[in-house]
C-alpha positions as CSV (number, residue, x, y, z in Angstrom):
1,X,-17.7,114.9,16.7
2,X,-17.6,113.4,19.8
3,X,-20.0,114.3,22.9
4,X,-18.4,114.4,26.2
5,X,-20.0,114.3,29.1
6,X,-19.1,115.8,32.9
7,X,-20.8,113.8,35.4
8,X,-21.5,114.9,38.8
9,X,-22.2,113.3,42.1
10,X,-25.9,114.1,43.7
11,X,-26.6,113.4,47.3
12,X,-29.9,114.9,46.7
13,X,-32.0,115.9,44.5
14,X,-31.4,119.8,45.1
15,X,-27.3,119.2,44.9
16,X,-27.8,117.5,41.5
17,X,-30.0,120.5,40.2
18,X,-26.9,122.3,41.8
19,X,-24.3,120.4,39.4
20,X,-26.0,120.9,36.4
21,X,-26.4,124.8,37.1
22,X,-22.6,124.2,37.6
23,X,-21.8,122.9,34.4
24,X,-22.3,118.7,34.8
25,X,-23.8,117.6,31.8
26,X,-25.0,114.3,33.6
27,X,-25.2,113.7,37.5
28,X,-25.4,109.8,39.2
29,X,-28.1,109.5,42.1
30,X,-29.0,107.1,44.5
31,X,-32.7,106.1,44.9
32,X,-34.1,104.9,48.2
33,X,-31.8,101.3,48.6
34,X,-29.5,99.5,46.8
35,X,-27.2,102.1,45.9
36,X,-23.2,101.3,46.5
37,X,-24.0,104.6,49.4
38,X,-26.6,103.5,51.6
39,X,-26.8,107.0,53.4
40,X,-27.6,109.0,50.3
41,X,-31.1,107.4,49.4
42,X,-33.2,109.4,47.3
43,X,-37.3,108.9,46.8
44,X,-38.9,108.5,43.1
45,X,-40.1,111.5,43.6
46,X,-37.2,113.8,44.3
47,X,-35.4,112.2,41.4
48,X,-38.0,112.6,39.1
49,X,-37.9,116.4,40.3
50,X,-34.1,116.3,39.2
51,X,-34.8,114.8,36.2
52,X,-37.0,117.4,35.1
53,X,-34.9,120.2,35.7
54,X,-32.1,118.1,33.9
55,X,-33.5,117.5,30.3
56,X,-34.6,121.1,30.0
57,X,-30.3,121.5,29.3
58,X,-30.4,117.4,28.0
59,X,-28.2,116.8,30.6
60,X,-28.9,113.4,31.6
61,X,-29.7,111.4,35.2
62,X,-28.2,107.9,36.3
63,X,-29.4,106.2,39.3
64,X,-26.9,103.9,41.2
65,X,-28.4,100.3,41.3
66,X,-24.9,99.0,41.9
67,X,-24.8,96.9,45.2
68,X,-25.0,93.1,45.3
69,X,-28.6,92.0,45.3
70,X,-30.0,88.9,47.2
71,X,-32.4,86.9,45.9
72,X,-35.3,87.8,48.5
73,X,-35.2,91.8,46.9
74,X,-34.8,90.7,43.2
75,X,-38.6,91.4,43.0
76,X,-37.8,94.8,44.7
77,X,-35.3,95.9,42.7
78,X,-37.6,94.8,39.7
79,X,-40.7,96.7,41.1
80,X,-37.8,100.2,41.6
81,X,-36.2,99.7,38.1
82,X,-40.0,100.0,36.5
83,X,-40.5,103.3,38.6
84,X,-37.2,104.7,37.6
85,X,-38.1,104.0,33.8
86,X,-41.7,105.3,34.2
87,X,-40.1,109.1,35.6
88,X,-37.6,108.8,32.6
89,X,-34.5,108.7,34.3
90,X,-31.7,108.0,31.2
91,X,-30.2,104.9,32.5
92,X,-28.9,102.6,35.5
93,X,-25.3,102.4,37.0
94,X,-25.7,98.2,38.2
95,X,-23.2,96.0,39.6
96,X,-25.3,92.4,39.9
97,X,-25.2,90.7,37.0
98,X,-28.0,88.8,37.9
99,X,-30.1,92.1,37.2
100,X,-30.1,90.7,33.5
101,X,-32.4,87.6,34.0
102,X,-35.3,90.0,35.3
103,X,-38.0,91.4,33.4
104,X,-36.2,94.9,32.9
105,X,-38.3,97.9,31.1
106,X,-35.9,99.1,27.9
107,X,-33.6,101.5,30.2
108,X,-29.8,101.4,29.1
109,X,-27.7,100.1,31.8
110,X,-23.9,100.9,33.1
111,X,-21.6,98.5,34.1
112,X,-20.3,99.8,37.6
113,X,-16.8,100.5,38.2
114,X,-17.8,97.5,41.2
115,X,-17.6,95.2,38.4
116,X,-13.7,95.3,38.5
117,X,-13.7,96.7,34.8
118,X,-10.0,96.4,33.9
119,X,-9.5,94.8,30.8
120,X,-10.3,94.9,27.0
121,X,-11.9,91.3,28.0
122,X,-14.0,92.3,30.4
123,X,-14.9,95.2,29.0
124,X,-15.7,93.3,25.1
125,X,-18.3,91.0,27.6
126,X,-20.1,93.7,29.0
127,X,-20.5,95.0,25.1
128,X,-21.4,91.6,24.1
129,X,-24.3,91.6,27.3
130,X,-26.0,95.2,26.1
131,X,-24.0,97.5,28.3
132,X,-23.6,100.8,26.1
133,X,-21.1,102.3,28.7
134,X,-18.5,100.8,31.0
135,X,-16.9,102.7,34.2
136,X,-13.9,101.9,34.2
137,X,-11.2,101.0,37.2
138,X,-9.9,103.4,39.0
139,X,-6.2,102.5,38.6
140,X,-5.4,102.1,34.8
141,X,-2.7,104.0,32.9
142,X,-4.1,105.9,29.8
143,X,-2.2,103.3,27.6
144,X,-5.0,100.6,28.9
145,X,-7.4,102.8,28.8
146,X,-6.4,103.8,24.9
147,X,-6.1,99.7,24.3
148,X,-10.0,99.3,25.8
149,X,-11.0,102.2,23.5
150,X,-9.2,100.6,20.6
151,X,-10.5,97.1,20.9
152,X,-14.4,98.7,21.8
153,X,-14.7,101.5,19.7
154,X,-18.6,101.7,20.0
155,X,-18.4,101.2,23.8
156,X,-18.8,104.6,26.0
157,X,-15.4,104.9,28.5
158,X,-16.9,106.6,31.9
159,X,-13.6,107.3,33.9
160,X,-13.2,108.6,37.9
161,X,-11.4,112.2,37.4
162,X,-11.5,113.0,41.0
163,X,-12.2,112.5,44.6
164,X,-11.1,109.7,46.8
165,X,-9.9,106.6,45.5
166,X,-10.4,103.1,47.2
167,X,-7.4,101.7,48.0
168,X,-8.9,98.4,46.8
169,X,-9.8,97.1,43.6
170,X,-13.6,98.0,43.3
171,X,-16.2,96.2,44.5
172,X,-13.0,93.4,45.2
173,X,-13.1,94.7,49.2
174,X,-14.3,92.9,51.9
175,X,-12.8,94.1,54.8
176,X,-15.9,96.1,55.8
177,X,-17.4,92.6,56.0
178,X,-15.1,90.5,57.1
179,X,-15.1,92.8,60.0
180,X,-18.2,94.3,60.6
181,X,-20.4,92.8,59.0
182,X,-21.1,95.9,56.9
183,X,-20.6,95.2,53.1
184,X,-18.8,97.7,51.0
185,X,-20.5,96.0,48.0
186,X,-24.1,96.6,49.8
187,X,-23.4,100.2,50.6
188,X,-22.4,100.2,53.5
189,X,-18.9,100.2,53.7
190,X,-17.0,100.8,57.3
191,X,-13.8,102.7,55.6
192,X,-11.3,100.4,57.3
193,X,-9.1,101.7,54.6
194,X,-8.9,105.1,56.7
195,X,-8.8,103.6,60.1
196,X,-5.0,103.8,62.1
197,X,-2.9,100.4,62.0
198,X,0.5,99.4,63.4
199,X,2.8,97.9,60.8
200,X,4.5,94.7,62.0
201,X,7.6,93.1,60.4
202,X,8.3,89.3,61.4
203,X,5.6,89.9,64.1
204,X,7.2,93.2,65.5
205,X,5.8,96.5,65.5
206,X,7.6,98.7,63.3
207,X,5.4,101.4,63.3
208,X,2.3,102.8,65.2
209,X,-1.3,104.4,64.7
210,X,-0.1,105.1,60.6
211,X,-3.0,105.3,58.3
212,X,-1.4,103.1,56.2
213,X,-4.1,102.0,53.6
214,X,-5.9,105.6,53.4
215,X,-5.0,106.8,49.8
216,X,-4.4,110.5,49.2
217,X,-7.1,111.4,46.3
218,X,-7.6,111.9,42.6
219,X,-7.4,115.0,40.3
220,X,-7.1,114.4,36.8
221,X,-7.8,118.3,35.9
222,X,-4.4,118.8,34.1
223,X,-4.9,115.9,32.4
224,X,-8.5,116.2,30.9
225,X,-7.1,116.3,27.5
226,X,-4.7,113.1,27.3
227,X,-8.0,111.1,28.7
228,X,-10.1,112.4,26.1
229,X,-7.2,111.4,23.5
230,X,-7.4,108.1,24.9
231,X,-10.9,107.2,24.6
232,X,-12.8,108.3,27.3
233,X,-16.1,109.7,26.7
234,X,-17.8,110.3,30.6
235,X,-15.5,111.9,33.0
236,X,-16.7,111.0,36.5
237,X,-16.3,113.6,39.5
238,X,-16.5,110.9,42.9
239,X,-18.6,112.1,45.8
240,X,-22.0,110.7,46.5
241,X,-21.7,111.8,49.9
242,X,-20.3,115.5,49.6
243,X,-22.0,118.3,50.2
244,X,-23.4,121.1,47.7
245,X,-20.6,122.9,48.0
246,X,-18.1,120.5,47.0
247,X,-20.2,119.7,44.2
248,X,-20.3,123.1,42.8
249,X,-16.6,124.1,42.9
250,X,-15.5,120.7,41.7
251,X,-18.3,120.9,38.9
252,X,-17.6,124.0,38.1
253,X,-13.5,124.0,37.9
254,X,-14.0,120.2,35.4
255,X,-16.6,122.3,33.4
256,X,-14.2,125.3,32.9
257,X,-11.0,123.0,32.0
258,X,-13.2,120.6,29.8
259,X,-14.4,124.1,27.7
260,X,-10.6,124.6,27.2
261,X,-10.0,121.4,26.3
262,X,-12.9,121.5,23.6
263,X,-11.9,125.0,22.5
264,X,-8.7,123.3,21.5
265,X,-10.4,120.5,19.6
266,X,-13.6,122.0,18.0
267,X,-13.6,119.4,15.5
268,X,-13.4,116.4,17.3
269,X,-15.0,117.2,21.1
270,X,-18.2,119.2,21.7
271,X,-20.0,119.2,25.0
272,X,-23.1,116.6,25.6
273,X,-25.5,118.9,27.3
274,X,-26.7,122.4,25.9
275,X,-26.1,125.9,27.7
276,X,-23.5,128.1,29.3
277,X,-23.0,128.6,32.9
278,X,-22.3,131.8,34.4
279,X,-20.2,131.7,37.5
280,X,-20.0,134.4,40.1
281,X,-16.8,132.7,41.6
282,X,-13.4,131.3,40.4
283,X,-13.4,127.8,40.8
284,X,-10.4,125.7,42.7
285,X,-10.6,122.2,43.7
286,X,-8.1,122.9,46.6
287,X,-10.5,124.9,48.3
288,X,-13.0,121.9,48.6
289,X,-12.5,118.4,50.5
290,X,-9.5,116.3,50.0
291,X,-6.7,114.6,51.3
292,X,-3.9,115.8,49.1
293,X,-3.8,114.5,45.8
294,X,-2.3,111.1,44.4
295,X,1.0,111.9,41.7
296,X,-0.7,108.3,39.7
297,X,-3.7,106.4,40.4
298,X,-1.6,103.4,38.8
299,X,1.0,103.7,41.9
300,X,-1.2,106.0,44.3
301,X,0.4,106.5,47.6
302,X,-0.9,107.6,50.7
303,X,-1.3,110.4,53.3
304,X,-0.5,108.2,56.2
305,X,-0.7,110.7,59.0
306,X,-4.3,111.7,58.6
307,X,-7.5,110.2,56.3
308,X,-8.9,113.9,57.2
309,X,-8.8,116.8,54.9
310,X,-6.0,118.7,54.6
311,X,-6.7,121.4,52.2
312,X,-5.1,124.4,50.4
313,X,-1.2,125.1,51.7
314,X,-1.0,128.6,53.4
315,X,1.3,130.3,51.6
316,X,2.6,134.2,51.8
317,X,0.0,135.1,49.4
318,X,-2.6,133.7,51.4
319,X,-5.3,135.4,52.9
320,X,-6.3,134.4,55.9
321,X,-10.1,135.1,58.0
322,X,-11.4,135.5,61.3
323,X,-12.8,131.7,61.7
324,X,-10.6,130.3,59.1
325,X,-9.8,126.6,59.9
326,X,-5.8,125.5,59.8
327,X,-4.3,122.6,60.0
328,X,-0.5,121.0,60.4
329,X,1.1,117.7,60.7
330,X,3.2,117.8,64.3
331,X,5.2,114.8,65.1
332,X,2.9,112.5,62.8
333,X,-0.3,113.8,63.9
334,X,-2.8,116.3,63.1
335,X,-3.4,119.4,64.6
336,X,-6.3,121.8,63.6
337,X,-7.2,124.8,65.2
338,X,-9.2,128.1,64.2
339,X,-8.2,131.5,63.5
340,X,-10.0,134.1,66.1
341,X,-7.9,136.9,65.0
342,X,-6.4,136.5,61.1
343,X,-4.5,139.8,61.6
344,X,-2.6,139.3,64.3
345,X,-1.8,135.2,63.5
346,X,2.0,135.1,63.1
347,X,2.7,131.1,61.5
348,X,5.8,129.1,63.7
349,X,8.7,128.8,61.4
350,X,9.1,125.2,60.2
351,X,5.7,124.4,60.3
352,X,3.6,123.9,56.8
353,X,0.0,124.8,57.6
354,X,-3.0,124.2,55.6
355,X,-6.1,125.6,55.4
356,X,-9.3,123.3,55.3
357,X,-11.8,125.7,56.1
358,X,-12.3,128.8,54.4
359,X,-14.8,131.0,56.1
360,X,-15.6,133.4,53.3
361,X,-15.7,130.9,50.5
362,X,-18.1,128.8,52.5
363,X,-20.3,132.0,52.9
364,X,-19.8,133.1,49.2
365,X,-20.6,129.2,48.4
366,X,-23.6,129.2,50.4
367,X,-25.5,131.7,48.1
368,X,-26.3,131.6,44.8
369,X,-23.2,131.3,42.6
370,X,-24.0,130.3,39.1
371,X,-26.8,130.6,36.0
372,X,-27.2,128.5,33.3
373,X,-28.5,129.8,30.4
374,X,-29.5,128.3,26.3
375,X,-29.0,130.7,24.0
376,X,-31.4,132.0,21.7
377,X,-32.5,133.8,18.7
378,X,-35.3,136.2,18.3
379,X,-36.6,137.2,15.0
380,X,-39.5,139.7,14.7
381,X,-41.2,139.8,11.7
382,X,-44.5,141.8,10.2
383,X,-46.8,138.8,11.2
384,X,-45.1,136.6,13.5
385,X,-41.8,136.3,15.7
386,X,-39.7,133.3,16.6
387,X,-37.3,132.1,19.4
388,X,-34.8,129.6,18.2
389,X,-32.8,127.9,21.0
390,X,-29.2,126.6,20.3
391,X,-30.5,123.1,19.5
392,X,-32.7,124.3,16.9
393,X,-36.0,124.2,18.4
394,X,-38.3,127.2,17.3
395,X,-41.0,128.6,19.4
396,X,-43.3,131.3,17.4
397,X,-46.3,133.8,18.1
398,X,-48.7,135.4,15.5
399,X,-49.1,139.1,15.9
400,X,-52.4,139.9,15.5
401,X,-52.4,142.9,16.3
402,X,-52.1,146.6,14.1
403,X,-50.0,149.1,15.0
404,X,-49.8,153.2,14.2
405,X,-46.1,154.2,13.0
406,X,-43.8,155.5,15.7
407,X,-42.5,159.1,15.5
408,X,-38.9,157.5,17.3
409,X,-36.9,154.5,16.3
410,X,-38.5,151.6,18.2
411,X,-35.2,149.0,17.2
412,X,-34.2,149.5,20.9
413,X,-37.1,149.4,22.7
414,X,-38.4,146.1,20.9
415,X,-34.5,144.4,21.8
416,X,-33.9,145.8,25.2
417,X,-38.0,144.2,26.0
418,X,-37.6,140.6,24.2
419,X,-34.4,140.4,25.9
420,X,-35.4,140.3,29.1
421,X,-35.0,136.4,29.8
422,X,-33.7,137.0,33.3
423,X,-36.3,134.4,34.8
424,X,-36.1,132.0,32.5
425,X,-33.5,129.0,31.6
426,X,-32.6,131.3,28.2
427,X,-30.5,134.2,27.3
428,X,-31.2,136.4,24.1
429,X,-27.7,135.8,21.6
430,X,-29.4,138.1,19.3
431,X,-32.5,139.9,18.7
432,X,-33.5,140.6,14.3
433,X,-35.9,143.4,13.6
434,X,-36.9,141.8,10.3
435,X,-40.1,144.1,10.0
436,X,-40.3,146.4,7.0
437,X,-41.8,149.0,9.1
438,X,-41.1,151.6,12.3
439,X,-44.0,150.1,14.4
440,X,-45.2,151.4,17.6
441,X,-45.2,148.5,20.2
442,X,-46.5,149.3,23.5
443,X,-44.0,147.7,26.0
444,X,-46.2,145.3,27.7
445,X,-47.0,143.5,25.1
446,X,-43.5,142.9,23.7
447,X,-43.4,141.4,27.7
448,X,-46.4,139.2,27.0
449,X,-44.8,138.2,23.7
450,X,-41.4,137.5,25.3
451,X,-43.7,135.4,28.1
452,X,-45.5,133.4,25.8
453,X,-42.3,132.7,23.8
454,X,-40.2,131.5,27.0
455,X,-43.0,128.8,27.7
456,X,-43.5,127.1,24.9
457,X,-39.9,127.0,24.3
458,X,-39.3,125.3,27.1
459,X,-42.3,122.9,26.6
460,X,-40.7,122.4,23.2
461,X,-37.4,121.2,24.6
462,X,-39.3,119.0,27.0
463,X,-41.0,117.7,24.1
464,X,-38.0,117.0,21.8
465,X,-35.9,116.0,24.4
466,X,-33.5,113.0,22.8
467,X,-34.1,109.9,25.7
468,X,-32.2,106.7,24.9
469,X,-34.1,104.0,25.2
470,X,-32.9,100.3,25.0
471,X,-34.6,96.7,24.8
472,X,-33.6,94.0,27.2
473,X,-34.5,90.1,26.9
474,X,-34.0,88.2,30.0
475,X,-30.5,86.0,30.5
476,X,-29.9,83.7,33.1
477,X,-26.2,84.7,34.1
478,X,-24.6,82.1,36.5
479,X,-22.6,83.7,39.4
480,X,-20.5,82.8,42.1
481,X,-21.9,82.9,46.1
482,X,-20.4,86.3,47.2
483,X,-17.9,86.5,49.9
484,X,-21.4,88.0,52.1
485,X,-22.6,84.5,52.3
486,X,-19.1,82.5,52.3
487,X,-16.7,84.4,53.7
488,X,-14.3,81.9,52.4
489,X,-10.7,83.0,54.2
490,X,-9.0,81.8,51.1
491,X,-10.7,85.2,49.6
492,X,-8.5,88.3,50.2
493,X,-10.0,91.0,52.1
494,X,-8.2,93.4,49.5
495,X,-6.8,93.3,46.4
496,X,-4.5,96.4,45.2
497,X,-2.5,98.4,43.1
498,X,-1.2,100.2,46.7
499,X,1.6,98.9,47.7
500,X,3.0,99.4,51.0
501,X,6.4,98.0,50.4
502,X,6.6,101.0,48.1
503,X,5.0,103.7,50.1
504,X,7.5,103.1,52.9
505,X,10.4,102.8,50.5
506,X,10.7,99.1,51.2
507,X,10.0,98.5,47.3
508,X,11.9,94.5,46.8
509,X,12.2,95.7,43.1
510,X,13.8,99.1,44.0
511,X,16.4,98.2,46.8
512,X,16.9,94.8,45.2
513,X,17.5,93.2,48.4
514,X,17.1,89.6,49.1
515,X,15.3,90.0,52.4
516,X,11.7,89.8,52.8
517,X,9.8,90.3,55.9
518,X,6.8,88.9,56.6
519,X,4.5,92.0,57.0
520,X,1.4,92.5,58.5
521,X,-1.1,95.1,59.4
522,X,-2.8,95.5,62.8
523,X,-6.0,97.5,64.2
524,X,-6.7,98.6,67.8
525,X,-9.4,96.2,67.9
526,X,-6.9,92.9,67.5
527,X,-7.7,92.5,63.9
528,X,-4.9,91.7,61.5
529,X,-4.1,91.6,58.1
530,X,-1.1,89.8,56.4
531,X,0.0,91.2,53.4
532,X,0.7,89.3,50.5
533,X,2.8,91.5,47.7
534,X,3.0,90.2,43.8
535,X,5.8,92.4,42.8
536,X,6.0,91.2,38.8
537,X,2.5,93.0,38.6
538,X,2.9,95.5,41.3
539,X,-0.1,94.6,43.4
540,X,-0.8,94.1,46.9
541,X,-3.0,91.3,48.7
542,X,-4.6,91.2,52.3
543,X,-5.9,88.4,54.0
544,X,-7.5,88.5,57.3
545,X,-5.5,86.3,59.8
């Protein structure tokens, strides 16, 4: 039986608790620095708040130590990676390498998708250095993700399953540097990937103010089953920066397909975290932020009109509200506007709209809109009576007590009172009267009982709860100077599976023609990019000219 985890982004603290009441089964954090997004910083003590509320459902909590790290904070990062251990956070999404030759407390560490992990190589290395799971690349086909699995059996797969996708190889992007000053691989990445560029061909403009490097996003929710098939183990919703209410409908909709998935393959798949969420809402992953969604991230392609969020199509069926948001492309540009009177709005013909703001949803979203509950079994017996959680952990209380025989059937009475779990993080599966003997058992006390029983349970299951724990010896690991301190122009500023040649229907491969154009990318600022295009392996270069 295989575990397989959900893993949710956590801006906060609070929107983490929010994923796992959702459904996540593990959530990713960033503490105060040195995560790959600088503007969603966390302290010690707001994760270690998360962290608690996580292992009550053993859903586990990663922090993101996955930017470059100088040798001036190595110390730093030391000193943070000690606290992190001490609050019993499960392990550590790094990037650097160089992490290894510190003096590391015995917390399992992930290699970061910024470590370019592609291959069955690189991926065998980072087994062969202590790293029990590997994110993956963005951009492989299941077949290479099947082949990794095959060739590192023992080696956790994490794989992205939605959000937005970098239109560069990660943590192989420098443009934010190059140009800024603002390294993508130090979290602080300028998006120059959704900024407007003209297109120039043989040094003439071609086309003007296209987004032509901001990718349309990822959703794999169709396809849960075929990456489970294939070997992967964590899937990964993207989104460090998104609000709550993204992170609940696009928790909740992966938790809901992954159950079906499972339900499918009882034998082989079971969830890694314990409970059942309770949703007052249908899930849909339209409804929340993204820019229209990729048809392969091996050959994504682009929305090139707008990096913004276009939403759910507006259809006949749709239902439109007062303060609704809509949205339409109108001679290559975006239009928005909102919707003072939804019963009067009559749609231009011709014209595709698109909702991006929802105003009931976001009301219904704000609220409360899901439990999660462990089951349990109660069993009363003459002397004693047990809860017993799903995991098998058994909480018990001694009945001191002697009671006069009732003149009515008490069956009801006792069930209907130790049920009552309503505040707690348990719901009652079923409740055995295993006494011999029609007792009369005052009402309050079956409360007290039910009490008593609730809080050692869940001391229990802090108790018992399974953390990994893993040795490190220091290594030296030689690396080469970042393009931060070089910026060697030799370096390309992006490396790519994008291609715009293809995008544009300019594919050399597909038109087989002879003719090729120098192309190159411009912003308003002056800066220019010349594209370099290695059609045998479909993958796009730029270099800053």
């Amino acid at each position: 039986m295989h575990p397989i985890e959900l893993l949710a982004p956590a801006k906060t603290a609070d929107i983490g608790i929010e994923a796992i009441r959702h459904g996540a089964d593990a959530v990713y954090i960033g503490a105060h620095a040195y995560g790959a997004r600088a503007s969603a910083g966390n302290s010690v003590e707001d994760i270690e708040r998360l962290v608690e509320f996580a292992h009550l459902y053993k859903a586990k909590v990663y922090v993101t130590v996955n930017t470059l790290i100088f040798e001036d904070e190595m110390l730093e990062v030391e000193r943070l990676i000690w606290q992190l251990h001490d609050i019993e956070v499960d392990a550590l999404i790094v990037q650097d390498l160089r992490l290894l030759s510190l003096n590391l407390p015995p917390i399992p560490l992930h290699a970061s998708t910024q470590m370019d992990n592609r291959t069955v190589e690189k991926v065998q290395m980072l087994a062969g250095l202590g790293f029990p799971q590997v994110v993956l690349a963005r951009e492989l086909t299941l077949d290479e993700i099947a082949e990794i699995h095959e060739k590192c059996p023992d080696t956790k797969l994490e794989v992205f399953v939605h959000g937005a996708l970098c239109v560069s190889l990660s943590g192989r992007c420098n443009a934010s540097e190059a140009l800024f000053g603002r390294s993508a691989n130090r979290g602080e990445c300028a998006q120059v990937c959704r900024m407007a560029f003209d297109l120039l061909a043989d040094g003439k403009t071609v086309m003007k103010e296209k987004h032509l490097l901001s990718l349309k996003d990822n959703c794999q929710i169709d396809h849960l089953e075929a990456l489970l098939t294939a070997g992967a183990s964590s899937l990964k919703i993207e989104g460090r920066l998104k609000d709550a209410d993204y992170v609940k409908n696009v928790t909740a909709a992966y938790s809901e397909a992954l159950d079906r998935v499972i339900a499918k393959h009882p034998k082989e798949f079971c969830r890694a975290s314990s409970g059942h969420v309770h949703l007052k809402f249908k899930p849909d992953v339209r409804k929340s932020f993204n820019r229209g969604f990729v048809k392969t991230v091996n050959k994504p392609d682009a929305n090139i009109d707008t990096p913004k969020a276009m939403g759910e199509p507006v259809t006949k069926e749709t239902v439109l509200h007062n303060g609704d948001g809509l949205c339409y492309i109108d001679k290559g540009k975006l239009v928005g506007f909102r919707v003072n009177n939804a019963s009067s709005f009559r749609p231009q013909r011709g014209i595709q709209y698109y909702r991006n703001q929802d105003t009931e949803w976001d009301k219904m979203l704000s609220k409360p809109s899901a439990e999660r509950k462990i089951a349990v079994n109660i069993d009363v017996y003459e002397d004693h009576i047990t809860m017993t959680d799903e995991d098998g952990l058994t909480a018990s209380v001694d009945i001191e007590e002697k009671f006069e025989l009732a003149r009515t059937h008490q069956k009801e009475n006792i069930e209907r009172q130790l049920s009552k779990l309503g505040d707690t993080i348990f719901e009652a599966q079923q409740v055995n009267i295993l006494m011999t003997k029609n007792h009369f058992i005052p009402s309050s006390l079956l409360s007290q009982w039910r009490r008593t029983l609730s809080d050692a349970l869940t001391t229990e299951r802090r108790r018992f709860y399974p953390l990994e724990r893993q040795a490190h010896s220091p290594i030296s690991i030689e690396a080469e100077k970042p393009y931060e301190l070089t910026h060697d122009k030799a370096t390309p500023v992006m490396i790519s599976k994008y291609c715009i040649r293809r995008q544009l229907g300019m594919c050399l491969k597909e038109r087989n023609s002879p003719r090729k154009e120098t192309l190159s990318l411009k912003l308003a600022n002056g800066a220019s990019f010349l594209l370099d295009f290695d059609c045998k392996n479909c993958m796009m270069k730029l270099f800053l000219q």
